[in-house]
C-alpha positions as CSV (number, residue, x, y, z in Angstrom):
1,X,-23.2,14.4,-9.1
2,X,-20.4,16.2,-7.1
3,X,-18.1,13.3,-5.4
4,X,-15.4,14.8,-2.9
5,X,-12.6,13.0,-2.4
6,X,-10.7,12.5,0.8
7,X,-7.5,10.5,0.9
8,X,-4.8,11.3,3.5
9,X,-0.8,11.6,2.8
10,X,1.9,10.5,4.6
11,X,5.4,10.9,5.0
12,X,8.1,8.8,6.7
13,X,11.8,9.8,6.8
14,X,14.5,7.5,8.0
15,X,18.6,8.7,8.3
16,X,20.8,5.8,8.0
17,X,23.6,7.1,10.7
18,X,25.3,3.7,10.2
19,X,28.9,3.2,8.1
20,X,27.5,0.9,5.7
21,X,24.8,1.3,2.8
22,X,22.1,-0.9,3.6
23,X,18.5,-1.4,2.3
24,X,15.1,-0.1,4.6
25,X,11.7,-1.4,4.3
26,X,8.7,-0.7,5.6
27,X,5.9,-2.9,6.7
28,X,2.2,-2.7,6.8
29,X,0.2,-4.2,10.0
30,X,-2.3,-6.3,9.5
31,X,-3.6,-8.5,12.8
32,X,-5.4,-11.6,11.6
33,X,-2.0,-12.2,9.4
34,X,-0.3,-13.6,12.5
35,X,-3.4,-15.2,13.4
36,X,-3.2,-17.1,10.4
37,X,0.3,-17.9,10.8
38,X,1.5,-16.2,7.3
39,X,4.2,-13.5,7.4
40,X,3.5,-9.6,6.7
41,X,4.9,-8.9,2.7
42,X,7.4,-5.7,2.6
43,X,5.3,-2.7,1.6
44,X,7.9,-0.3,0.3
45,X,11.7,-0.6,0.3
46,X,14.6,1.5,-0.7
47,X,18.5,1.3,-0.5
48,X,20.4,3.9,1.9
49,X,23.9,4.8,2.0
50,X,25.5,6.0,4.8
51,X,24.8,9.2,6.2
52,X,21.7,9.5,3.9
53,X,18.1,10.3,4.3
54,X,15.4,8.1,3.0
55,X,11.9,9.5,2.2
56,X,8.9,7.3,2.0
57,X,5.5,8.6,0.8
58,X,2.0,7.5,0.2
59,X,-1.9,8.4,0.8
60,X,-4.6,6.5,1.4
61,X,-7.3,6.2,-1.2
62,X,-10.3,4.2,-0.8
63,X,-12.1,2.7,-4.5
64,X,-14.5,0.1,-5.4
65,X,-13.4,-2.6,-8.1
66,X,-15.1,-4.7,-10.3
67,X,-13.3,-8.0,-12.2
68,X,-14.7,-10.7,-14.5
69,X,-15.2,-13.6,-12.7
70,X,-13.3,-16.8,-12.5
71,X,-10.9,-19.1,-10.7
72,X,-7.4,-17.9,-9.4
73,X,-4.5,-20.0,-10.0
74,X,-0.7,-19.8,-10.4
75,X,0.5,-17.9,-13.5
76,X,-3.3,-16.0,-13.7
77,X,-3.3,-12.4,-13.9
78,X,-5.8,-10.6,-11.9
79,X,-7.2,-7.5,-14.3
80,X,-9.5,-4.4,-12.9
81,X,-11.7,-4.2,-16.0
82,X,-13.1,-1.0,-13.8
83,X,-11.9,1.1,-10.4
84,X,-14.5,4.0,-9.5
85,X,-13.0,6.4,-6.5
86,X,-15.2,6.7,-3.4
87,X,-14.9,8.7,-0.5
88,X,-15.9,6.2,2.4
89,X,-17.2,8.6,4.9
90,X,-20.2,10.4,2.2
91,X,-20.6,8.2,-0.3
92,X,-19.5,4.3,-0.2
93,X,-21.9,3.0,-1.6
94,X,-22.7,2.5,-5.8
């Protein structure tokens, strides 16, 4: 079977035109967080010095994942025991 993948890149780039070094972050949206009255998590972040460009990079890339089973608590690890790359728009389902 012959599975094409599709993922998309992307690119930010930030110039810190301030005097002082400072650190950037970047945030992902997600609605129902604010709904649920819980704060958004920094995605990516990265120090900047003045006068500096910052790149930030990433893709998109959808998967399925399988775990064991088993209660979540402080201190557990969550473990993939297996990821399998999709592509969502031909073939999401396994």
């Amino acid at each position: 079977m012959l599975l094409t993948l599709f993922f998309k890149e992307y690119k930010l780039t930030v110039k810190n035109e301030g005097t002082f070094k400072g650190d950037l972050a970047v945030y992902q949206k997600q609605p129902d967080l604010e709904e649920m009255g819980a704060m958004r998590l920094a995605w990516f972040t990265k120090g900047s010095n003045p006068n500096t460009e910052v790149e930030f990079g990433w893709n998109v890339n959808y998967n399925f994942v399988w775990s064991e089973e088993g209660d979540l608590k402080p201190e557990v690890i969550f473990k993939a025991t297996q990821i399998v790359d999709t592509d969502i728009k031909a073939n999401n389902k396994k």
